[in-house]
Structures are given as structure tokens and as C-alpha cells.
LOBANU-306128 format. One line per 2 residues: number of its first residue (from 1); their letters; for each residue x, y, z of C-alpha. Coordinates in nm, 3 decimals. Layout:
BEGIN
NUM = A = X,Y,Z ~ ... $
***
This chain:
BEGIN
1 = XX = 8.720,-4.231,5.428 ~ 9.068,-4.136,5.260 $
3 = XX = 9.062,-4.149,4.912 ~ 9.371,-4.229,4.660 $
5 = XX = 9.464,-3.957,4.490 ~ 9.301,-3.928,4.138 $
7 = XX = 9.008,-4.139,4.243 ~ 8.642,-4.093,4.267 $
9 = XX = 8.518,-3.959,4.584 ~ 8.097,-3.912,4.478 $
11 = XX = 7.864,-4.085,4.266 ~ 7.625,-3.866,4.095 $
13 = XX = 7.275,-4.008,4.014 ~ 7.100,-3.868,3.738 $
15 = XX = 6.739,-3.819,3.696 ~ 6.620,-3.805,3.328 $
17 = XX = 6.375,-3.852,3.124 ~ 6.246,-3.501,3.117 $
19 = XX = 6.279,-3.551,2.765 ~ 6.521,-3.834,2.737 $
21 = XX = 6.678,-3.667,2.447 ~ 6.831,-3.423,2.699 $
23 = XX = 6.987,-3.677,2.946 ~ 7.155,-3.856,2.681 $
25 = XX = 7.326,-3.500,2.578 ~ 7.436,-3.453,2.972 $
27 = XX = 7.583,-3.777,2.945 ~ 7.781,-3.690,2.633 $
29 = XX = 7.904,-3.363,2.771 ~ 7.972,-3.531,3.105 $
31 = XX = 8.191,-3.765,2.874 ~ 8.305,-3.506,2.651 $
33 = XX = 8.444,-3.263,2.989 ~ 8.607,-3.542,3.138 $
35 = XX = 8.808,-3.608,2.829 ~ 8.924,-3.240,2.831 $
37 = XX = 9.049,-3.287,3.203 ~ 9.272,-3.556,3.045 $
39 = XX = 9.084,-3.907,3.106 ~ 9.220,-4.149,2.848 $
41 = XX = 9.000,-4.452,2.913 ~ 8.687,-4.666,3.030 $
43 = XX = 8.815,-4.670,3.340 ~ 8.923,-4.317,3.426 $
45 = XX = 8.549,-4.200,3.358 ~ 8.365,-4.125,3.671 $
47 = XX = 8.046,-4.389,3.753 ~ 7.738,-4.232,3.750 $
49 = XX = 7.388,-4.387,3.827 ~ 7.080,-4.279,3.619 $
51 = XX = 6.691,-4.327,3.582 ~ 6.515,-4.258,3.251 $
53 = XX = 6.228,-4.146,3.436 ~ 6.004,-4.095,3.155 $
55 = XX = 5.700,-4.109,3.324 ~ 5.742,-3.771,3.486 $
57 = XX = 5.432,-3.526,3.453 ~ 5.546,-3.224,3.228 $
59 = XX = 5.669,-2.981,3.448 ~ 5.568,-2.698,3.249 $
61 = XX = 5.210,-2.773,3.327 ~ 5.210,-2.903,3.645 $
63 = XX = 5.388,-2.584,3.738 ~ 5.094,-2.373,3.587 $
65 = XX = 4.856,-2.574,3.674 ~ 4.751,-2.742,3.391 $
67 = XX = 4.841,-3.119,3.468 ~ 4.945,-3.368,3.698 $
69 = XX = 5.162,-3.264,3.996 ~ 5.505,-3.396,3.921 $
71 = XX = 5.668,-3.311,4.297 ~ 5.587,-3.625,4.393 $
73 = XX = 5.743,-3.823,4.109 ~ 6.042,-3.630,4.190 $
75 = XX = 6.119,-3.687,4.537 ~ 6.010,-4.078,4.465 $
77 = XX = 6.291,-4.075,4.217 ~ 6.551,-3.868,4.412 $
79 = XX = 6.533,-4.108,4.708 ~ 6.564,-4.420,4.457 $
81 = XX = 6.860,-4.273,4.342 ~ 6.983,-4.195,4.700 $
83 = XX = 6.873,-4.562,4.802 ~ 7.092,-4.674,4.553 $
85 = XX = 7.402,-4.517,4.704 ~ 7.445,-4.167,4.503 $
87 = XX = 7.591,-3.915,4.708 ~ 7.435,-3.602,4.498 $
89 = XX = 7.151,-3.559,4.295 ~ 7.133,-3.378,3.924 $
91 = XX = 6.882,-3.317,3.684 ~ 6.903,-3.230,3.338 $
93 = XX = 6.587,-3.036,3.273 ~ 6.545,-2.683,3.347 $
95 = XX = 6.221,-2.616,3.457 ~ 6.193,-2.925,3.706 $
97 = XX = 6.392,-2.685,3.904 ~ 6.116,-2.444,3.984 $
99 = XX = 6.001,-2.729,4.270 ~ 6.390,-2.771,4.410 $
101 = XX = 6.277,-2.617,4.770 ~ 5.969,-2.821,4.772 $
103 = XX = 6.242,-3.138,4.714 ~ 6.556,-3.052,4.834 $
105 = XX = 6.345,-3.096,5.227 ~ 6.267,-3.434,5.118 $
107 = XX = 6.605,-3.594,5.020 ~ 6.935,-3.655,5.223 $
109 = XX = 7.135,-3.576,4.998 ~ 7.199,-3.261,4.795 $
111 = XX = 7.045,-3.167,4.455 ~ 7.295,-2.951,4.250 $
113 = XX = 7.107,-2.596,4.133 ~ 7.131,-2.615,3.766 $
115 = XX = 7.046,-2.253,3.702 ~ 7.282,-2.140,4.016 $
117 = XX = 7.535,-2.335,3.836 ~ 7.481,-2.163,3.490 $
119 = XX = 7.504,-1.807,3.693 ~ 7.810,-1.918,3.840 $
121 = XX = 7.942,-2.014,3.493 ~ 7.867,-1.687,3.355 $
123 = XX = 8.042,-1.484,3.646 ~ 8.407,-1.687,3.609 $
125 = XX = 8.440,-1.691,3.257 ~ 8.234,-1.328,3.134 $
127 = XX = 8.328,-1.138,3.373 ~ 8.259,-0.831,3.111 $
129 = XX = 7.923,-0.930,3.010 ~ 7.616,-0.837,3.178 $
131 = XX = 7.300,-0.849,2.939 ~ 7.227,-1.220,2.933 $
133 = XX = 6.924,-1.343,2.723 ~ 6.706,-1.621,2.825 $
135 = XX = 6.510,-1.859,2.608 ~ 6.313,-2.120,2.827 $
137 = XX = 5.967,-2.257,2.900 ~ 5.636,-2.090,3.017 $
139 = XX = 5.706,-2.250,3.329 ~ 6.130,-2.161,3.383 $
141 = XX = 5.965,-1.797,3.242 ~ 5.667,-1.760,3.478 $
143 = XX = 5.885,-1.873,3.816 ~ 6.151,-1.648,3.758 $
145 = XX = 6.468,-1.882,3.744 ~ 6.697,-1.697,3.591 $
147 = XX = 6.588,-1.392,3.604 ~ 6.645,-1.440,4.005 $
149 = XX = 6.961,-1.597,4.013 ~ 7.119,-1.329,3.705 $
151 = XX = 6.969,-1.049,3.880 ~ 7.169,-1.135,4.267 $
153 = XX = 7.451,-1.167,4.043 ~ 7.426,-0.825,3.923 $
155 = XX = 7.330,-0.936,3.585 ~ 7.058,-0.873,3.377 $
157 = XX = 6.793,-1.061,3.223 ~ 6.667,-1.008,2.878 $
159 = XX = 6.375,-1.197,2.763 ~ 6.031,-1.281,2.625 $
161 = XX = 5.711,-1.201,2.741 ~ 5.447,-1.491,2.883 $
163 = XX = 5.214,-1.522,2.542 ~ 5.410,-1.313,2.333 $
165 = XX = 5.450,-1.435,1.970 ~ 5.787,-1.534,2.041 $
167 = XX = 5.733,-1.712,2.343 ~ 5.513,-1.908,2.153 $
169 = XX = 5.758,-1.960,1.894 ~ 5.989,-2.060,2.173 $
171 = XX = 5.706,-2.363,2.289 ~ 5.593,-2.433,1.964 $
173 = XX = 6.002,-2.523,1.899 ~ 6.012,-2.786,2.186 $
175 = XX = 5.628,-2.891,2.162 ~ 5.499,-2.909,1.848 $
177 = XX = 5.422,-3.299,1.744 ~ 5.485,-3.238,1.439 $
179 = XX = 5.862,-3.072,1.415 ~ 5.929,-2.982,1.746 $
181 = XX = 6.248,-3.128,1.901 ~ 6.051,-3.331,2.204 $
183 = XX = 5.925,-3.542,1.879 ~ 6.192,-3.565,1.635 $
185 = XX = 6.456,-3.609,1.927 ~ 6.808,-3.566,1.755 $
187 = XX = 6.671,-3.500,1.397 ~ 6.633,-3.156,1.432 $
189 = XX = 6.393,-2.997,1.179 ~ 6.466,-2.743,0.990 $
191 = XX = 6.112,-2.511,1.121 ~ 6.302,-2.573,1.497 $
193 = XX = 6.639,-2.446,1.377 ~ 6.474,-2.108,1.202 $
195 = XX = 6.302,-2.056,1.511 ~ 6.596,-2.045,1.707 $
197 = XX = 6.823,-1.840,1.488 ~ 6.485,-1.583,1.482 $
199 = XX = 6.445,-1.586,1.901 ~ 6.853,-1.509,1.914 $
201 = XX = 6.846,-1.230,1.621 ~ 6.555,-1.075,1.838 $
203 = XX = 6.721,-1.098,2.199 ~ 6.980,-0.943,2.049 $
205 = XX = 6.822,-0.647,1.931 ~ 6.702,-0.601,2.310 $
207 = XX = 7.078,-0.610,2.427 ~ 7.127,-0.915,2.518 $
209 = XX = 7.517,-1.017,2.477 ~ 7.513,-1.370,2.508 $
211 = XX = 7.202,-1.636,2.526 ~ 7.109,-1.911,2.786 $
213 = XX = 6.926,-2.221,2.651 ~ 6.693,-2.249,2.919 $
215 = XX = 6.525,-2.548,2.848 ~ 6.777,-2.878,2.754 $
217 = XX = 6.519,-2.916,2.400 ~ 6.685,-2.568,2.353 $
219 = XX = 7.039,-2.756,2.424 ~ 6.958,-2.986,2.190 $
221 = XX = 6.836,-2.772,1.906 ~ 7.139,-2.500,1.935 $
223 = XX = 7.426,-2.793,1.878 ~ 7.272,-2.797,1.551 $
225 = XX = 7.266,-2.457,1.414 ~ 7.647,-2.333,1.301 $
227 = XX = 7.569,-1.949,1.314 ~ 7.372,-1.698,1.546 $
229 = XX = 7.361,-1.365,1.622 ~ 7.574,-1.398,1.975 $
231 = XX = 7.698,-1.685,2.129 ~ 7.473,-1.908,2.353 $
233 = XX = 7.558,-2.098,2.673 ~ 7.441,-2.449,2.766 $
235 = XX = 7.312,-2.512,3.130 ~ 7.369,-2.852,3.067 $
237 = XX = 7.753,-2.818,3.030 ~ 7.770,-2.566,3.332 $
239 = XX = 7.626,-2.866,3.570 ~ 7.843,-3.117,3.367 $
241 = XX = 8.165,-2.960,3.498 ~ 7.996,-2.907,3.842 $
243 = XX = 7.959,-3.282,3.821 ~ 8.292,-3.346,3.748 $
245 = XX = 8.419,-3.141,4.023 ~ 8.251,-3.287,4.294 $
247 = XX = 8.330,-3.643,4.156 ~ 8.698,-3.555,4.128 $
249 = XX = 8.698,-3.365,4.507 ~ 8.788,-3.086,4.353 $
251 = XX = 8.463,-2.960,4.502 ~ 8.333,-3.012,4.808 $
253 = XX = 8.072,-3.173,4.878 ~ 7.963,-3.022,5.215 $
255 = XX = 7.892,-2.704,5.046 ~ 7.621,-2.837,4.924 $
257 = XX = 7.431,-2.998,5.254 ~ 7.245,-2.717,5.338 $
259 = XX = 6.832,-2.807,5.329 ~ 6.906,-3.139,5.309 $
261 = XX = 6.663,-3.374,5.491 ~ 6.773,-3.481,5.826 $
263 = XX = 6.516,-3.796,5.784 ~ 6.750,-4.073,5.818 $
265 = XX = 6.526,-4.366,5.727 ~ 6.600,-4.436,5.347 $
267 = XX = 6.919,-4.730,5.389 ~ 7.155,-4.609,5.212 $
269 = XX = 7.552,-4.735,5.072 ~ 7.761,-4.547,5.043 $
271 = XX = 8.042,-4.463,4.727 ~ 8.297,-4.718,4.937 $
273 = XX = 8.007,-5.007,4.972 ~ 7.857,-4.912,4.595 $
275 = XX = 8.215,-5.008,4.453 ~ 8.296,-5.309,4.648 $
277 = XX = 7.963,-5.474,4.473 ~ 8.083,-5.345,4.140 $
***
């Protein structure tokens, strides 16, 4: 299909839920972003289709063993998405990424990389930086996410060590019932904020030049705190801008294909059909 120029050409779907704090901040930044490219109203903002999926198994403990199995849950809610008409998939929580190449085989259409997207970020606008620290979950920790997509960058990864006091620190800031930010959601207390400023201070001592939020709690918690030691990147706003490119066409889509299922039996509609019904 031809598409008018300045139109949409692909409907994202979101999954979220994974903690539903975080979705609602991709949305923002998705809005946010689009109003830097120069959108003015309702109508220039690109559709997107999204699923609180709340009911998600934690991913940090399914990955380590310690709880339900959430692949399932995932590729049920991918294909809804893709049943639904989306043409790409994206999903706002870090560590639900350690199971993309058990997914990705499932679904027919793409699921954008959220850490490849962050590395990609990184390269095009720090081109002098090369110590990058990570903060992020037992689970993004143990499986290596960053550290393998920095390090085939030629970057390098600074950060803590599975069960060291400040990896603990680093759960205990998204976890903890009491003050962490999975429980008091935008009201971020002032025990998560001190943690945070205390994690940076101490990656920076190691080198580190700049600081990913691995973990979209971590997102969360750093748009509240006005000083740290170096800056910090959000993953969230590096697949936001993906987002918008591939809505917009100024990014293919077909890049993106490869280990996609060739299962053709989920009906589909595409973004033409999806916004004759609208």
C-alpha cells in the first residue's frame, strides 16, 4: 500500500503491565517525542494499541527460577496484540527481554530489542563515551543484556555484582513493599531516591561515564532525582523514538522481520483495515 505523505504507516502494540507504572511513562515519552518532531494535535499523534497485562509472572524470577514461567504469557499476549492488527511489537520492561528468542519464533510480527535499541542510542549520540554503567535486575544482570549488546559495540560495561550489597540496594529500590517504587508507583520515596543517587556515586567511582536505567522502576525513580553524579540514559526513551520512526516510515520495517514466525494462522488486519473500523 502507498501511503500519503506524513501519515502513519505501522501500528505499534504495546505490552505492559510489567509494572504498569512503567507503560504509562512509555506512553508519555512516546507523547512527549512526537511533540518534539513537531505534532501539534490529537490527531497528528500516532495510534498505538496496548494491553495492561498485569497478570504477567515476574520476570525476574521466572528467569531464575524462582516462579511461574512467564514465556507463555508473553507470546499469548504478543499474538493478541498481532490479532488485533499491530504491525510491531514493544515492551516496556527490561528484563522480559531475556526470553525475546524464545518469543520472537512464536509471533509474525517483529518485537523491537529494547536493549539493542538503547546500544544503538548510545553509539549515535556518545560517540566519545565508552564506560557505560548499568543498574538493572538480578535477572537483566544474571542474562547478560547489556553487558552483550555494549560489549559488540565496543563498549564497556560497568556494574554490580549478583548479591552484592548494592545489588541488593538496587532490588530492594524496585521491590521493597514498603518504599520501593513497584508499590508507591509515581510517589517516589525518599529511601528509593537515596538509593539511586548512592548506586550512581558508586558506578562512577568504577569509571563508568554515563548510567543506563536498566529496569523501567529505575526510569521511573531517576525522573525524580534533579542531581547525580553523571548523567543517566532511559531505555524507555531510546525505544520511544524507535517507535516513532517506524510509525512515521522513517524506519523500515523489514529490517526488523528477521526470526519472525512464518506460522500464518493467527487472522490478522492490517494498519489499512485497523483504520477503516476506526
Amino acid at each position: 500500500m502507498v501511503y500519503p505523505k506524513g501519515t502513519q504507516q505501522a501500528i505499534p502494540g504495546i505490552i505492559g503491565g510489567m509494572g504498569p507504572l512503567a507503560h504509562t511513562t512509555f506512553e508519555q515519552i512516546l507523547i512527549e517525542q512526537s511533540t518534539k518532531r513537531g505534532v501539534e494535535k490529537d490527531q497528528e499523534h500516532p495510534i498505538w494499541l496496548l494491553i495492561n497485562a498485569t497478570n504477567i509472572p515476574d520476570r525476574t524470577k521466572s528467569l531464575l527460577g524462582k516462579g511461574e514461567n512467564c514465556v507463555p504469557w508473553l507470546i499469548k499476549y504478543g499474538k493478541f496484540l498481532e490479532s488485533s492488527g499491530v504491525d510491531f511489537l514493544v515492551v516496556p520492561c527490561n528484563t522480559a527481554h531475556s526470553f525475546y528468542e524464545q518469543i520472537q519464533p512464536h509471533l509474525n510480527i517483529p518485537w523491537i530489542h529494547l536493549i539493542e535499541s538503547t546500544t544503538e542510542l548510545i553509539i549515535n549520540n556518545y560517540p566519545n563515551i565508552k564506560k557505560i554503567g548499568v543498574i538493572s535486575t538480578d535477572g537483566t544482570l544474571q542474562a547478560g543484556l547489556y553487558h552483550s549488546s555494549l560489549i559488540k559495540a565496543d563498549l564497556i560495561p560497568i556494574s554490580l555484582q549478583l548479591d552484592s550489597n548494592f545489588q541488593k540496594l538496587v532490588m530492594d529500590t524496585i521491590y521493597n513493599l514498603s518504599w520501593g517504587i513497584k508499590a508507591t508507583g509515581s510517589q517516589i520515596s525518599s529511601s528509593a531516591k537515596k538509593n539511586l543517587i548512592t548506586i550512581v556515586e558508586y558506578l562512577a567511582e568504577q569509571g563508568a561515564e554515563i548510567v543506563i536505567a536498566g529496569c523501567s522502576e529505575l526510569s521511573v525513580g531517576f525522573y525524580e532525582i534533579e542531581s547525580l553524579a553523571i548523567p543517566w540514559l532511559d531505555p524507555l526513551e531510546a525505544l520511544a523514538n524507535v517507535t516513532l520512526d517506524l510509525t512515521s516510515g522513517h524506519r523500515s520495517l523489514q529490517s526488523y522481520q528477521v526470526g519472525c514466525s512464518n506460522n500464518k494462522d493467527i487472522q490478522t488486519i492490517n494498519l489499512s483495515q485497523l483504520l477503516e473500523k476506526l
